[in-house]
Biopython code that builds the backbone (N, CA, C, O; Angstrom):
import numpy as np
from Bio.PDB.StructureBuilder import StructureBuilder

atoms = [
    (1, "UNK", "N", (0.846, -1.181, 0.000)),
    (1, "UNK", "CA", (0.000, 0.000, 0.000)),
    (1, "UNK", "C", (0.887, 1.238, 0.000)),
    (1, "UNK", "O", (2.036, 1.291, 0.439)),
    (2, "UNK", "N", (0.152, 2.279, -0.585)),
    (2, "UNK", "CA", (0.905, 3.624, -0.720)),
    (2, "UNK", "C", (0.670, 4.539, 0.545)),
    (2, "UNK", "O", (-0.380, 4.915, 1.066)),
    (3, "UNK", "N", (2.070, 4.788, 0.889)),
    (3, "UNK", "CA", (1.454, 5.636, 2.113)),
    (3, "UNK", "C", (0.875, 6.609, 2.019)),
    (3, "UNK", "O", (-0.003, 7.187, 2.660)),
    (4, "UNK", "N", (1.683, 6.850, 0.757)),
    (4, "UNK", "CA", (1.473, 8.844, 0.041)),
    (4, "UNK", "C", (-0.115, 9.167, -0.237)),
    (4, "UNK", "O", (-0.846, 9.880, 0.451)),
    (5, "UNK", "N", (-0.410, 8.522, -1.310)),
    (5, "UNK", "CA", (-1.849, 8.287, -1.589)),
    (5, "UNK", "C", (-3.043, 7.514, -0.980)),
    (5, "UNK", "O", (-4.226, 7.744, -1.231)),
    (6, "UNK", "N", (-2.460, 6.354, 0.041)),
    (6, "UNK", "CA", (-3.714, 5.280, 0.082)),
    (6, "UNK", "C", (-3.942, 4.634, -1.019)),
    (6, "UNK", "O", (-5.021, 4.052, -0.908)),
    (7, "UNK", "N", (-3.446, 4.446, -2.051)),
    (7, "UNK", "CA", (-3.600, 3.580, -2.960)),
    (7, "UNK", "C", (-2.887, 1.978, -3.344)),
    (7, "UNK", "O", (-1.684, 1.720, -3.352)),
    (8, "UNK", "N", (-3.533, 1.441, -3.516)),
    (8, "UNK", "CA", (-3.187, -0.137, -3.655)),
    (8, "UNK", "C", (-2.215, -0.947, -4.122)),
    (8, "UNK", "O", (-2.237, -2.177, -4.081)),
    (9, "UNK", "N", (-0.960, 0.055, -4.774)),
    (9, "UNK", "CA", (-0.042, 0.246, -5.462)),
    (9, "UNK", "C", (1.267, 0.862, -5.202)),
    (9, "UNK", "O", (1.481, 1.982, -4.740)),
    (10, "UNK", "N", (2.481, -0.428, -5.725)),
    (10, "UNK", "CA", (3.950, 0.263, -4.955)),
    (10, "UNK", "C", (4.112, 1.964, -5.704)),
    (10, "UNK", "O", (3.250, 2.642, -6.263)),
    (11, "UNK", "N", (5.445, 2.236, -5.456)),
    (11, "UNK", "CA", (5.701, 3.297, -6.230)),
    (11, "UNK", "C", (5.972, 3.391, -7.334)),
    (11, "UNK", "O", (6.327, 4.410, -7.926)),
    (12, "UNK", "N", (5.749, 1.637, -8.017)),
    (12, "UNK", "CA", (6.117, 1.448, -9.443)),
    (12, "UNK", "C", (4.997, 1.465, -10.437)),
    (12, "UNK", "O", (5.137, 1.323, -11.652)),
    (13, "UNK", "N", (3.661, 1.688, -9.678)),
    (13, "UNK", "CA", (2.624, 1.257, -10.232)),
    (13, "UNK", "C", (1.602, 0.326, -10.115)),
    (13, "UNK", "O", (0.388, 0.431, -10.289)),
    (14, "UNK", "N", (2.558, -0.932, -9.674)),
    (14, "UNK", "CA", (2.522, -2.425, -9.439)),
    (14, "UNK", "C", (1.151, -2.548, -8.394)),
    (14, "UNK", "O", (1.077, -1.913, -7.343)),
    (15, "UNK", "N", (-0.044, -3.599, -8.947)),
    (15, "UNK", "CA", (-0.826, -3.676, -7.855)),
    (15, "UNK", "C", (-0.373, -5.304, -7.219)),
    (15, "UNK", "O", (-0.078, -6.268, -7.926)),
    (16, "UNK", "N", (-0.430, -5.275, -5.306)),
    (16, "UNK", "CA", (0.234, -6.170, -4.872)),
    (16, "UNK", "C", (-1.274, -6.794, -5.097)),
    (16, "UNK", "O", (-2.322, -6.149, -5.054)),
    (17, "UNK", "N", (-1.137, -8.157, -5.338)),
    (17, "UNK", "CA", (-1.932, -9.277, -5.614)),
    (17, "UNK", "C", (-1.543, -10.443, -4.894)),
    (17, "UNK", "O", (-0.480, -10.958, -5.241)),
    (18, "UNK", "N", (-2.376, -11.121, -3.687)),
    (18, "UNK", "CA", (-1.908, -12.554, -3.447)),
    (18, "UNK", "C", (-2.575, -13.612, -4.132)),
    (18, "UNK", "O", (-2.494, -14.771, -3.724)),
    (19, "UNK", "N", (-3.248, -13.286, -5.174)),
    (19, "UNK", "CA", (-4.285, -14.677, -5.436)),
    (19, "UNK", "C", (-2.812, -14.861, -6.946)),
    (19, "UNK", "O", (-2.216, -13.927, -7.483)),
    (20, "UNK", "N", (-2.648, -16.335, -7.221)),
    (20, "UNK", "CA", (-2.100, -16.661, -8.390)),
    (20, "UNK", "C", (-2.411, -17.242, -9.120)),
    (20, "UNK", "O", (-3.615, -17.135, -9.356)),
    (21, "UNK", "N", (-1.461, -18.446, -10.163)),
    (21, "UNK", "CA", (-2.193, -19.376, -10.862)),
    (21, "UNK", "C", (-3.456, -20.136, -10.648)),
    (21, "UNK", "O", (-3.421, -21.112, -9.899)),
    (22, "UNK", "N", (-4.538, -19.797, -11.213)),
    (22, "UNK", "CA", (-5.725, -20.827, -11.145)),
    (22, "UNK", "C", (-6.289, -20.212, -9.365)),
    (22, "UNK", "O", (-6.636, -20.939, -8.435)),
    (23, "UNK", "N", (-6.220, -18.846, -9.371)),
    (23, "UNK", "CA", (-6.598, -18.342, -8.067)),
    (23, "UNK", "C", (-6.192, -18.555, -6.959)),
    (23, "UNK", "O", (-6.853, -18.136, -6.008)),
    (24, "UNK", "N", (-5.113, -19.194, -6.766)),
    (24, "UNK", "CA", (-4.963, -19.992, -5.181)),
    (24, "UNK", "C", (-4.192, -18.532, -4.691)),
    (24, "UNK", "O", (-3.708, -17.612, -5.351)),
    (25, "UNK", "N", (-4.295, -18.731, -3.463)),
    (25, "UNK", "CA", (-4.098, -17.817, -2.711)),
    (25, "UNK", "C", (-2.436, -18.057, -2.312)),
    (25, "UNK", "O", (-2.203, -19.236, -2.043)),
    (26, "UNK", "N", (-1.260, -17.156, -2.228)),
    (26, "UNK", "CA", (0.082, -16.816, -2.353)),
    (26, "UNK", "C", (0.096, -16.151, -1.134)),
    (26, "UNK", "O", (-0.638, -15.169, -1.018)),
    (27, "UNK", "N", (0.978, -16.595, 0.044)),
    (27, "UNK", "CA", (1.288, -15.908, 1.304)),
    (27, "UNK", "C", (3.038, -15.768, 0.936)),
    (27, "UNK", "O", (3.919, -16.601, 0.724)),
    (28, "UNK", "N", (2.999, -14.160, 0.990)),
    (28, "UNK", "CA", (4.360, -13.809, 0.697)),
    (28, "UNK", "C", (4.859, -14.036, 1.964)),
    (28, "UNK", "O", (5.904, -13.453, 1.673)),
    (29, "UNK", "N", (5.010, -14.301, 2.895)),
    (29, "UNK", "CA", (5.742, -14.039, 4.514)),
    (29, "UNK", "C", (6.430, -15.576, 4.344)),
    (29, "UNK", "O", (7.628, -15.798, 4.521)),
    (30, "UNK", "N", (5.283, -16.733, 3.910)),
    (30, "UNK", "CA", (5.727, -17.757, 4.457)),
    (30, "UNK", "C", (6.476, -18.860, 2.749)),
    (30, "UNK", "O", (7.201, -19.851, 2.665)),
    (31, "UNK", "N", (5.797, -17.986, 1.733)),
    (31, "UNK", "CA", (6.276, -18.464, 0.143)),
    (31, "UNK", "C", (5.672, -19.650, 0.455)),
    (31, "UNK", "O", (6.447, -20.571, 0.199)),
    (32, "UNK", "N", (4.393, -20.120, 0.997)),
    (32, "UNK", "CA", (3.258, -20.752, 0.790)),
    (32, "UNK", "C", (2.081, -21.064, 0.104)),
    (32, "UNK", "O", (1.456, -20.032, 0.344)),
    (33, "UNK", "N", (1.619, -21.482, -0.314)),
    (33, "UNK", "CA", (-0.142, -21.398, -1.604)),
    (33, "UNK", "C", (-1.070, -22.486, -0.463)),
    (33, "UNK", "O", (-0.996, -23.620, 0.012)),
    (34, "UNK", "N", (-1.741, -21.555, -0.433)),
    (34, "UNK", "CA", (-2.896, -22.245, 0.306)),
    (34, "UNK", "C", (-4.094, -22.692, -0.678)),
    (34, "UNK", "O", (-4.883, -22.048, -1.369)),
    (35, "UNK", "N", (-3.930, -23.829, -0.489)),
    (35, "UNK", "CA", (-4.538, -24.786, -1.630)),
    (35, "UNK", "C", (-6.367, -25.128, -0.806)),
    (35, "UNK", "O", (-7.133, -25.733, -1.556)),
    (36, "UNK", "N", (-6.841, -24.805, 0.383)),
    (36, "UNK", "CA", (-7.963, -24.896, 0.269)),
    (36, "UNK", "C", (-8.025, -25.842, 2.377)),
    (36, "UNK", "O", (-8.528, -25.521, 3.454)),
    (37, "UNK", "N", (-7.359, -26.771, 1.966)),
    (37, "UNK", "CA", (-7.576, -27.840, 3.267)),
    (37, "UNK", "C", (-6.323, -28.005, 3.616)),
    (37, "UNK", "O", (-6.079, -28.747, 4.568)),
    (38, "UNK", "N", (-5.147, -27.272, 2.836)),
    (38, "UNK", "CA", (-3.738, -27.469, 3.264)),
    (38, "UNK", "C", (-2.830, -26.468, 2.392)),
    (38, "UNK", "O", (-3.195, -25.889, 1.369)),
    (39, "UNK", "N", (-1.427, -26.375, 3.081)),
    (39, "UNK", "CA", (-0.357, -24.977, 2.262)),
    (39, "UNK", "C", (0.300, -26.373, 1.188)),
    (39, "UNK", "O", (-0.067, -27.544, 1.289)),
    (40, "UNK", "N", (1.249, -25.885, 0.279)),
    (40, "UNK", "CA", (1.813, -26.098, -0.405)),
    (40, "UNK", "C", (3.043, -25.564, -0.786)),
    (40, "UNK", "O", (3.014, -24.372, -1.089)),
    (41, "UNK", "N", (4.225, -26.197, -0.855)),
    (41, "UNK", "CA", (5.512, -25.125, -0.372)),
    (41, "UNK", "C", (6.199, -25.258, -1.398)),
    (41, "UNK", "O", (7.076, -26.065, -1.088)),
    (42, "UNK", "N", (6.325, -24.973, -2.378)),
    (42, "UNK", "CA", (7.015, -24.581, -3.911)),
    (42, "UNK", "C", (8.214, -24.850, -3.751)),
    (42, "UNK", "O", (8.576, -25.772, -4.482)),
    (43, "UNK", "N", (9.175, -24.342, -2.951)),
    (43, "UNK", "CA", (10.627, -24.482, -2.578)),
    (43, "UNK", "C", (11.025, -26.052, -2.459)),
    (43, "UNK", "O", (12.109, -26.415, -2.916)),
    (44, "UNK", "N", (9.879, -27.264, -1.656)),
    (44, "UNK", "CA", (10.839, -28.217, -1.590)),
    (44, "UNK", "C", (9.311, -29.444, -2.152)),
    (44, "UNK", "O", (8.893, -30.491, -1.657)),
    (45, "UNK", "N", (8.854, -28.592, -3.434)),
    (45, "UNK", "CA", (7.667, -29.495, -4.272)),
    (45, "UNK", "C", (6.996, -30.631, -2.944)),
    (45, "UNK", "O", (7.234, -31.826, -2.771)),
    (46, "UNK", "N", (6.339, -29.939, -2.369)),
    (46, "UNK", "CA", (5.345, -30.912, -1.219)),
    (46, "UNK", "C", (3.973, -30.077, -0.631)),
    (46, "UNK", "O", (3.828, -28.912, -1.001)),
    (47, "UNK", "N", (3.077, -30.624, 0.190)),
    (47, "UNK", "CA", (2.566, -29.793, 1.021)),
    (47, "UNK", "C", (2.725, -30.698, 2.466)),
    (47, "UNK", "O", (3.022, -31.834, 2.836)),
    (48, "UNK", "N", (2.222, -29.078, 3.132)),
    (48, "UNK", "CA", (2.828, -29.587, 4.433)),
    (48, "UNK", "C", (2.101, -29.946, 5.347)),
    (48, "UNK", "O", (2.494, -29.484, 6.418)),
    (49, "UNK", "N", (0.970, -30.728, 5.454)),
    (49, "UNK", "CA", (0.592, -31.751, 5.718)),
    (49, "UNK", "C", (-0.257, -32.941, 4.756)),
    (49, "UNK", "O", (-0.490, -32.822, 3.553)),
    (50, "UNK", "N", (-0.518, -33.729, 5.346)),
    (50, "UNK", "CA", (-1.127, -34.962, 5.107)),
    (50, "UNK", "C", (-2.561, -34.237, 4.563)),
    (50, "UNK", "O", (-3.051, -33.151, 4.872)),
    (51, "UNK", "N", (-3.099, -35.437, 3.491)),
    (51, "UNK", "CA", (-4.157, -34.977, 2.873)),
    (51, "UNK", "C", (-5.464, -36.324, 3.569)),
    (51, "UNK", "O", (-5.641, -37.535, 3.440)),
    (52, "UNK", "N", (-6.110, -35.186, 4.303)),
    (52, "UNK", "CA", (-7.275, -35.795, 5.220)),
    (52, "UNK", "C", (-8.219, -36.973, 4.452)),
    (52, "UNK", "O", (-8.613, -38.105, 4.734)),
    (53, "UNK", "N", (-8.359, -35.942, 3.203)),
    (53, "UNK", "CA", (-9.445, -36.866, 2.620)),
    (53, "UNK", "C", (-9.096, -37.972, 2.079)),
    (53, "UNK", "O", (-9.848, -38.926, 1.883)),
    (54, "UNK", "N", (-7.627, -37.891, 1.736)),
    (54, "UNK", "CA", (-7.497, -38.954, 1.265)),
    (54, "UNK", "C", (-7.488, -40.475, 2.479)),
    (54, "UNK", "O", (-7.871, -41.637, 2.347)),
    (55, "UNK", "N", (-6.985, -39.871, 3.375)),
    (55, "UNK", "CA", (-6.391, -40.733, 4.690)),
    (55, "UNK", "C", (-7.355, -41.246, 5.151)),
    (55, "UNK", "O", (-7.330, -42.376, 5.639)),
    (56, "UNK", "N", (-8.617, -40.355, 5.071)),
    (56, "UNK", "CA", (-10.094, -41.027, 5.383)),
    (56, "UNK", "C", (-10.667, -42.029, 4.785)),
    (56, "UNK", "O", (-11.202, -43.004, 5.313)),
    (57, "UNK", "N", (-10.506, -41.682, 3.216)),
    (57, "UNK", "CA", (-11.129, -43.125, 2.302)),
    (57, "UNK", "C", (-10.227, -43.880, 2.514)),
    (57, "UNK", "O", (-10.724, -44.937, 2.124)),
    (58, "UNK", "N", (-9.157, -44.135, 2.884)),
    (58, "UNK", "CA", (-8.151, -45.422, 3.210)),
    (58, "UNK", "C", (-8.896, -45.896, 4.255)),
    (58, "UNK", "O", (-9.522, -46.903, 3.922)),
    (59, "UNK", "N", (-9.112, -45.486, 5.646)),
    (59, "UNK", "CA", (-9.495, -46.061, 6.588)),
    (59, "UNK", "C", (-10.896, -46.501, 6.454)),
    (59, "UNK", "O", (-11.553, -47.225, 7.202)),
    (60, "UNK", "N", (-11.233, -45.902, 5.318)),
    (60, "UNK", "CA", (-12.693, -46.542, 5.388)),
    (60, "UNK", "C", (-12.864, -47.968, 4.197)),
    (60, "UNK", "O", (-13.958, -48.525, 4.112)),
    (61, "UNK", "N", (-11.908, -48.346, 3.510)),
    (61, "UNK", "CA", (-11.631, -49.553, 2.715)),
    (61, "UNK", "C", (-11.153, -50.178, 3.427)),
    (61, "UNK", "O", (-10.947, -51.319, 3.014)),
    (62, "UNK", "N", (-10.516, -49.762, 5.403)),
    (62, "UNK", "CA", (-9.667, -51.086, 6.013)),
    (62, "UNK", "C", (-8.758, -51.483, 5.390)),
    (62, "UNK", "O", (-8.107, -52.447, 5.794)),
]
sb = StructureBuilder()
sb.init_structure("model")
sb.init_model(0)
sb.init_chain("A")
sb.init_seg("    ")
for serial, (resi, resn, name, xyz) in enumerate(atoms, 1):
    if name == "N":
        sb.init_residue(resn, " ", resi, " ")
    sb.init_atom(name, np.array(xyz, "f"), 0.0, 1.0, " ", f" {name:<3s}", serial, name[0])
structure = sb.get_structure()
């Protein structure tokens, strides 16, 4: 944000945006994508936790 103006925009013009590819949401602090039910960490191709739903239909096939 601009201090000068209040406007939404560095001093380059640039509007800061966290939503990215295919909308997901981009946390600059942590270089995270929050994918919905879990983050996703670009740097070491994973997310960082376990995927519930999947872990659920396992336990429910026994």
């Amino acid at each position: 944000m601009n201090k000068k103006d209040n406007s939404l925009t560095d001093s380059y013009g640039n509007v800061s945006n966290p939503f990215r590819y295919c909308g997901e949401y981009y946390d600059t602090e942590t270089g995270t994508y929050y994918l919905r039910m879990r983050y996703y960490d670009p740097s070491i191709g994973r997310f960082l936790a376990a995927d519930t739903h999947s872990l659920q239909k396992q336990l429910q096939k026994g």
